[in-house]
C-alpha positions, 0 to 999 in steps of 0.5 A, a space after each residue: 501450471 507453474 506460478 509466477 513469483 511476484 515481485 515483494 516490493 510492489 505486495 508490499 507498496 499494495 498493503 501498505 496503501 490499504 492500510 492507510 486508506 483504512 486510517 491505520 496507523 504506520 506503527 503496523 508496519 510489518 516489515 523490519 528491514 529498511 528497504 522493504 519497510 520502504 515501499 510499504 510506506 509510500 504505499 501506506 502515505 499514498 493510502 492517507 493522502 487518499 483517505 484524506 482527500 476523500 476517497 474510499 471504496 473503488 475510488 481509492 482503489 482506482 486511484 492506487 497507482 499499482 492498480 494499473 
């Protein structure tokens, strides 16, 4: 069964958003390059207006736009 190559820039949004609704710092950033360093931070800003606003767990991740 061949597998689909996905697409990085979402993975990278994804981890990013766990890491800022784990409270991580942005300076964990993996990413060098700008336009990939990008989606990870959306991804981890998103993560820390939901850890904010309260939510974690399977809130946080329902909440998580590429959830769905």
């Amino acid at each position: 069964m061949k597998r689909q190559k996905r697409d990085r820039s979402n993975t990278l949004f994804n981890r990013g958003f766990q890491a800022g609704i784990s409270g991580k710092s942005r300076d964990l950033c993996p990413v060098n390059t700008s336009d990939l360093r990008s989606h990870w931070m959306s991804g981890w800003r998103q993560g820390r207006e939901a850890h904010w606003s309260g939510m974690d767990g399977v809130s946080a991740i329902q909440a998580d736009p590429a959830f769905h």
